[in-house]
LOVO-650630 format. One record per residue (C-alpha): residue number from 1; x, z, y; residue in one letter. Coordinates in nm, 3 decimals. Each point is the difference from the previous one (the first is absolute). Layout:
REM LOVO-650630
<marvo->NUM&x->X&z->Z&y->Y&sevo->A>
...
REM end
This chain:
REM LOVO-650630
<marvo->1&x->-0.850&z->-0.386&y->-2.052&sevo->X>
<marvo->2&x->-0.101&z->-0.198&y->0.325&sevo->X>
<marvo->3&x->-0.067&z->-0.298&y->0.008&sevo->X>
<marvo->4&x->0.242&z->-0.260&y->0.228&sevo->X>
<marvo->5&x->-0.088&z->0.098&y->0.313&sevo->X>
<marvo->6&x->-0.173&z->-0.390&y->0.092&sevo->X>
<marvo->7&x->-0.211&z->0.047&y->-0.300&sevo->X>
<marvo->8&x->-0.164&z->0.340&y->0.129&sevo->X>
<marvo->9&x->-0.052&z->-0.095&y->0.364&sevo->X>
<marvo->10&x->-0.192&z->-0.309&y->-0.145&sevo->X>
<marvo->11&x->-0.222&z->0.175&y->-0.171&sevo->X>
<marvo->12&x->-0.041&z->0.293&y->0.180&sevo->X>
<marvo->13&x->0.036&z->0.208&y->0.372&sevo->X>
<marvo->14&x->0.324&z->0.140&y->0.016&sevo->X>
<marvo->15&x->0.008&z->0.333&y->0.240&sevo->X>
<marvo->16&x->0.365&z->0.057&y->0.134&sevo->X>
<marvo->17&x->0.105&z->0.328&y->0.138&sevo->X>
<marvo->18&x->0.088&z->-0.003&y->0.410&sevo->X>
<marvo->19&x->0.116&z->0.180&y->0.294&sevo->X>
<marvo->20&x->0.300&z->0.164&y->-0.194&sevo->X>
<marvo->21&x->0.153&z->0.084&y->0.333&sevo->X>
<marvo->22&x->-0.286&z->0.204&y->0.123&sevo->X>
<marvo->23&x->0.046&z->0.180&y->-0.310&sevo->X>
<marvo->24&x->0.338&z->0.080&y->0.038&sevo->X>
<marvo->25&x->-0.015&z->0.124&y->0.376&sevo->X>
<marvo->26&x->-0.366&z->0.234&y->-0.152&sevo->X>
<marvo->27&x->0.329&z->0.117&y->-0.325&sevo->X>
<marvo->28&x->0.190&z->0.081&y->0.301&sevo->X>
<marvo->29&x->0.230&z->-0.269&y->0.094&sevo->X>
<marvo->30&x->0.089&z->0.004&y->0.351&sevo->X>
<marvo->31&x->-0.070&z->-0.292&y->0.272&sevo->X>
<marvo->32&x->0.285&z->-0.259&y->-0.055&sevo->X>
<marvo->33&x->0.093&z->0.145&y->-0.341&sevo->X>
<marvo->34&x->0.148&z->-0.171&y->-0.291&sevo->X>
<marvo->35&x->-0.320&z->-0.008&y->-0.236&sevo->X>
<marvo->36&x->0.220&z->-0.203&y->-0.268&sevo->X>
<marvo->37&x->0.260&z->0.245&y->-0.008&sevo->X>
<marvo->38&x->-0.252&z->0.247&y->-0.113&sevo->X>
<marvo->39&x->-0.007&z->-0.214&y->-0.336&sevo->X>
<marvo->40&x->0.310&z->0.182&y->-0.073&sevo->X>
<marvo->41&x->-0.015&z->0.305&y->0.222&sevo->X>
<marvo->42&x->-0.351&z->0.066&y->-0.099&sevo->X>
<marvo->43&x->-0.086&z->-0.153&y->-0.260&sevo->X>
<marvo->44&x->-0.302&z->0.257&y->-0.133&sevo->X>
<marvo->45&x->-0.165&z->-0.092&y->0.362&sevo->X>
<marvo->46&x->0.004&z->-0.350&y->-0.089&sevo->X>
<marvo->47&x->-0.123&z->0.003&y->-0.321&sevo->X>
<marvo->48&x->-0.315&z->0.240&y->0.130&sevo->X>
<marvo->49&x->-0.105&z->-0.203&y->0.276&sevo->X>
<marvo->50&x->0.038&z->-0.320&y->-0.262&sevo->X>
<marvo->51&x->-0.215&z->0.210&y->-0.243&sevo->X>
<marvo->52&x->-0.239&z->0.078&y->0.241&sevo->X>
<marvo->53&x->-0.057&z->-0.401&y->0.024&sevo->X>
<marvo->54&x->-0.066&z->-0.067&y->-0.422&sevo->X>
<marvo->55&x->-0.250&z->0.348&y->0.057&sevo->X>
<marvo->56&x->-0.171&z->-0.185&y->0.278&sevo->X>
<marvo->57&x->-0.038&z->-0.324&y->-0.237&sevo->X>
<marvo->58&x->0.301&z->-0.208&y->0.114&sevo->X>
<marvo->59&x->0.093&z->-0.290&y->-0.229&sevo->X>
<marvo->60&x->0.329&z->-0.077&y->0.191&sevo->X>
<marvo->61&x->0.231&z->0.240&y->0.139&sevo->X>
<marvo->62&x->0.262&z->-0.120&y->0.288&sevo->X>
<marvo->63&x->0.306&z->0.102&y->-0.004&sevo->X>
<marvo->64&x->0.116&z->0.212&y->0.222&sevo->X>
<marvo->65&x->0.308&z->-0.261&y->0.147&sevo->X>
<marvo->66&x->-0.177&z->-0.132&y->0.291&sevo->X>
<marvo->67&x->0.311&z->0.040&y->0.210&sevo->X>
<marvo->68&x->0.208&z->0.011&y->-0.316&sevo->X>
<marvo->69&x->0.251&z->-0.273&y->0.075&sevo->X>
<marvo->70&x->0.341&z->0.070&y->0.110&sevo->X>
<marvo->71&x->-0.031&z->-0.094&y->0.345&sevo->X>
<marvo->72&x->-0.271&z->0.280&y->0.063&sevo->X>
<marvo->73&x->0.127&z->0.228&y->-0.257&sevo->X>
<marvo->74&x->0.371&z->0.017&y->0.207&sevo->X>
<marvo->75&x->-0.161&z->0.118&y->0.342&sevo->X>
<marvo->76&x->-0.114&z->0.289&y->-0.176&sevo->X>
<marvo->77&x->0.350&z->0.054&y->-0.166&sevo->X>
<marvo->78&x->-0.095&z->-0.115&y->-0.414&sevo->X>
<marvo->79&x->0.084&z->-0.368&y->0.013&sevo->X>
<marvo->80&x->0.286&z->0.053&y->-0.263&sevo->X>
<marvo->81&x->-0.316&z->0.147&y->-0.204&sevo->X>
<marvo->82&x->-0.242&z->-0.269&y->0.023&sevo->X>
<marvo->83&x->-0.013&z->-0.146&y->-0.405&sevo->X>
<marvo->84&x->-0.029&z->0.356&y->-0.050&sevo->X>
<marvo->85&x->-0.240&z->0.114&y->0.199&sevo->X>
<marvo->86&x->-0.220&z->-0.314&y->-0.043&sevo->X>
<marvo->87&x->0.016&z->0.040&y->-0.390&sevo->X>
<marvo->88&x->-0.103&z->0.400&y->0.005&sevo->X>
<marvo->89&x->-0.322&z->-0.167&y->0.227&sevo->X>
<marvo->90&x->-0.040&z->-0.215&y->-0.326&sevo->X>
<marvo->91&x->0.002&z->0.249&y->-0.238&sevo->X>
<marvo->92&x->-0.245&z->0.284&y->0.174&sevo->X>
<marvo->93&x->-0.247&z->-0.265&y->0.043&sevo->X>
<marvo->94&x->0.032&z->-0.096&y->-0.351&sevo->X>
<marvo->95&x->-0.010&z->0.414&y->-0.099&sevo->X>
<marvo->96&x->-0.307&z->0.059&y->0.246&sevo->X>
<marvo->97&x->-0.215&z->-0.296&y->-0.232&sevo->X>
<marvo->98&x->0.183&z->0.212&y->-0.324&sevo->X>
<marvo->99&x->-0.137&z->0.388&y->0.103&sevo->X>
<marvo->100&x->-0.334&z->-0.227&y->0.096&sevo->X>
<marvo->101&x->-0.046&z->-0.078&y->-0.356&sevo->X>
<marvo->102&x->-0.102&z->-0.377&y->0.102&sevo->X>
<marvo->103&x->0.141&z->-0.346&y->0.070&sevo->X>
<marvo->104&x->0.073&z->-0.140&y->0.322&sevo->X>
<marvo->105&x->0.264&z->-0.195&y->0.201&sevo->X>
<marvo->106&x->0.286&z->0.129&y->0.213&sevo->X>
<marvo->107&x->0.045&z->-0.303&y->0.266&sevo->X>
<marvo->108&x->0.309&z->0.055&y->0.136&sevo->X>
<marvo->109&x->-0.037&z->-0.064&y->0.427&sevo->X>
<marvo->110&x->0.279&z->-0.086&y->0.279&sevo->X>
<marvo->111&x->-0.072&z->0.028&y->0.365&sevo->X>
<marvo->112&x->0.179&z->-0.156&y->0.310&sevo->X>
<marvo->113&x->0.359&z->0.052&y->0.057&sevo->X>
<marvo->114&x->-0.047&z->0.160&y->0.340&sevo->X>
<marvo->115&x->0.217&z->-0.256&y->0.149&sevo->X>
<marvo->116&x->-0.047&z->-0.339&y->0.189&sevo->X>
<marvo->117&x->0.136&z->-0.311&y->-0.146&sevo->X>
<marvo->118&x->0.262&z->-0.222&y->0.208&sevo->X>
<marvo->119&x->-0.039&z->-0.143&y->0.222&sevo->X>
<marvo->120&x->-0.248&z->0.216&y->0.152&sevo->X>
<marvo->121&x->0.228&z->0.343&y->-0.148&sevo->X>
<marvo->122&x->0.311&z->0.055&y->-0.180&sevo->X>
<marvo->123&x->-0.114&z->-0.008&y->-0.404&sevo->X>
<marvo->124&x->0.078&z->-0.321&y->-0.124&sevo->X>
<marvo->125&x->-0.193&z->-0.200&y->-0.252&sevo->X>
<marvo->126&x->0.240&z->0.089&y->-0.240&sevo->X>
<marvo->127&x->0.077&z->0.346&y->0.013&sevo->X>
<marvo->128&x->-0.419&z->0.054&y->-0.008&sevo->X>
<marvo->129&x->-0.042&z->-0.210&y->-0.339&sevo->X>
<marvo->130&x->0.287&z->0.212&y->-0.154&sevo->X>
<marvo->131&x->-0.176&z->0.309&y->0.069&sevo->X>
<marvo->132&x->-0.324&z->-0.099&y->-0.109&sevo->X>
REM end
């Protein structure tokens, strides 16, 4: 069982994984893609690449929601999907530390909402907080 996460980076170097969207265009997702819809779409892609990371010695895995909220994930046509498609992100990470046979930590990540904030653009301050 892990530790609280606090504890272990105190006393030790934590490695993270990175770069999870060079990863997905080298599985074959195409330029301006959906990578999180490939948490439900492709699931077994996912869960290799996060794999890959625990083989090369990661301690945390990301999730793979960086444009998981449901601003980003309604351009590509998934908004109505996002608690699921955020939660199947959640539970390959957790699998790809499982079929490891180690401990790690799945840190869940959230990127920008591809949209400027009045009064400079049209998101306001509260429709961003409600979909982060």
């Amino acid at each position: 069982m892990n530790s609280p996460l606090h504890e272990a980076a105190r006393a030790r170097r934590l490695v993270a994984d990175g770069a999870m969207g060079t990863a997905l265009m080298a599985a074959g997702l195409e330029a301006g893609g959906c990578g999180e819809w490939w948490n439900v779409a492709h699931p077994e892609r996912i869960l290799e690449i996060q794999r890959r990371y625990v083989q090369a010695g990661a301690d945390c895995l990301i999730t793979n929601t960086f444009g998981g909220s449901r601003i980003m994930l309604t351009r590509h046509g998934h908004g109505e999907l996002v608690r699921e498609i955020n939660r199947a992100a959640v539970r390959i990470a957790r699998e790809a530390f499982g079929g490891g046979g180690r401990d790690g930590y799945v840190l869940g990540d959230i990127g920008p909402l591809g949209a400027l904030l009045e009064p400079y653009g049209d998101l306001s301050e509260q429709k961003a907080r409600a979909a982060l």
